[in-house]
C-alpha positions in Angstrom: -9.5 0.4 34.7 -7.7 -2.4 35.9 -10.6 -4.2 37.5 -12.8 -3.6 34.3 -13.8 -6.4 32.1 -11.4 -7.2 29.4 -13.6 -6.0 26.1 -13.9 -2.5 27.8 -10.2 -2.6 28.4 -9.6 -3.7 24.9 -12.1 -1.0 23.3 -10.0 2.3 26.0 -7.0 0.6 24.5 -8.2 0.5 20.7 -9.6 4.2 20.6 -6.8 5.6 22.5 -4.5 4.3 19.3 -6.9 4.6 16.7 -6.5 8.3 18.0 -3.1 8.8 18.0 -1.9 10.8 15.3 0.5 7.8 14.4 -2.2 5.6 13.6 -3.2 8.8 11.1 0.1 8.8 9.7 0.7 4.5 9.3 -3.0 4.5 8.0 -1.9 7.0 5.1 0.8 5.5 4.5 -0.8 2.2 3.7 -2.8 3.9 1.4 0.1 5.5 -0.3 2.3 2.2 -0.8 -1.5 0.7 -1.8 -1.6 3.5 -4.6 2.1 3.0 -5.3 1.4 -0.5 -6.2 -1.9 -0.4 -8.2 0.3 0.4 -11.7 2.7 -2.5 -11.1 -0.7 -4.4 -10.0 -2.4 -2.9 -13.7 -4.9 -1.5 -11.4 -7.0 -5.0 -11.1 -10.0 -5.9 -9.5 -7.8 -7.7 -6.7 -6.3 -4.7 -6.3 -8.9 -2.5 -5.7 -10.6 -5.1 -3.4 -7.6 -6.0 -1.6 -8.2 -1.8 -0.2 -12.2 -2.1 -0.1 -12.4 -5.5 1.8 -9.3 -4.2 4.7 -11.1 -0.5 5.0 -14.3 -1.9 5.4 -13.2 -4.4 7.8 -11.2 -1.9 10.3 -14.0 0.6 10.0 -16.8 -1.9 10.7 -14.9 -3.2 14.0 -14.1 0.5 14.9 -17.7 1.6 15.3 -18.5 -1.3 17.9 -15.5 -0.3 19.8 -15.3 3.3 19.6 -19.3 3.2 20.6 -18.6 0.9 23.7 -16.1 3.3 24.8 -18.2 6.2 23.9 -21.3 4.5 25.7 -19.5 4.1 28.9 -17.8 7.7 28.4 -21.4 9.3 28.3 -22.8 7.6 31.5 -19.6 8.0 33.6 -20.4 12.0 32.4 -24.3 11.6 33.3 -23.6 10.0 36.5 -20.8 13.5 37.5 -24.0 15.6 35.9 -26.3 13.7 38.3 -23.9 14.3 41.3 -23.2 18.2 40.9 -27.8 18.6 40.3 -27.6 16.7 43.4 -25.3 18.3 45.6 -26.7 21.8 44.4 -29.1 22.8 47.4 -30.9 25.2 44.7 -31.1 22.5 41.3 -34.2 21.0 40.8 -33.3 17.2 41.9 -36.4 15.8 39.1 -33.8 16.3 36.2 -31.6 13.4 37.8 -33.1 11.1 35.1 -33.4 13.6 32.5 -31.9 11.2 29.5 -35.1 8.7 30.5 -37.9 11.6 29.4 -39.8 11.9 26.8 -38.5 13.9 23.5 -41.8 15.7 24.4 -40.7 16.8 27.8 -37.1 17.3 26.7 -38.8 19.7 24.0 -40.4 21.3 26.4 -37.9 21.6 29.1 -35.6 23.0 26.3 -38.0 25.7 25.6 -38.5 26.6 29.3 -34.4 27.5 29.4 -34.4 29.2 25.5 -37.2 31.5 27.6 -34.6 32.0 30.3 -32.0 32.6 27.9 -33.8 35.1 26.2 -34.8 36.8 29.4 -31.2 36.7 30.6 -30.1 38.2 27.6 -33.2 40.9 27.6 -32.0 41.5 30.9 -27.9 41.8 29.8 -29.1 43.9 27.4 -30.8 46.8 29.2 -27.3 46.7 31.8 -25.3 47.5 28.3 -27.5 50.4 27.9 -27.8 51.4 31.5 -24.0 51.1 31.7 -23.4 53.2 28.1 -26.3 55.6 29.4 -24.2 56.3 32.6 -20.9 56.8 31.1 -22.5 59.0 28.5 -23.8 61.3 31.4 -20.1 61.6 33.2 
């Protein structure tokens, strides 16, 4: 990552912490010593904003840079997807660029394998009884 521009860097770097379970535990305790405060505070309108405006802030900047990291996660996966369809001798090379169809195709694609499925499992299914048949008979 070191030759990687300096956002993307930044972005690993925040969503790696953000998902630490340290950042869990300072974020709620913020929000304890926050609560602590609001009698001493009378529970004012600065108060209450003071916990709006920060929360709003951090999670507004969070979704850009958890996205950026999630947008490069998903095509470095796409691009190891594309490899293993391509080095497959028997995988049917046209779904290389199957994230650029049509929800149309996808739909239709998707039913073509939920009739496999079903056959595979038709097929598992008369094994079972086969197999329970068999014992049945020794």
């Amino acid at each position: 990552m070191k030759d990687a521009p300096w956002f993307s860097r930044f972005a690993n770097r925040v969503a790696h912490l953000a998902g630490h379970p340290a950042t869990f535990g300072v974020a709620a305790g913020l929000m304890v010593v926050w609560a602590a405060i609001g009698p001493f505070a009378g529970f004012s309108d600065v108060w209450q904003l003071t916990v709006n405006t920060g929360t709003t802030i951090v999670t507004f900047l969070m979704v850009f840079l958890i996205q950026n990291t999630q947008n490069r996660d998903t095509a470095a996966l796409q691009i190891k997807i594309d490899e293993l369809i391509r080095a497959t001798e028997v995988a049917r090379n046209w779904m290389l660029d199957l994230e650029e169809h049509s929800e149309e195709d996808l739909r239709e694609i998707r039913e073509e394998y939920c009739r496999l499925a079903a056959e595979a499992r038709g097929e598992r299914d008369r094994d079972r009884k086969r197999e329970r048949e068999n014992r049945m008979e020794t």
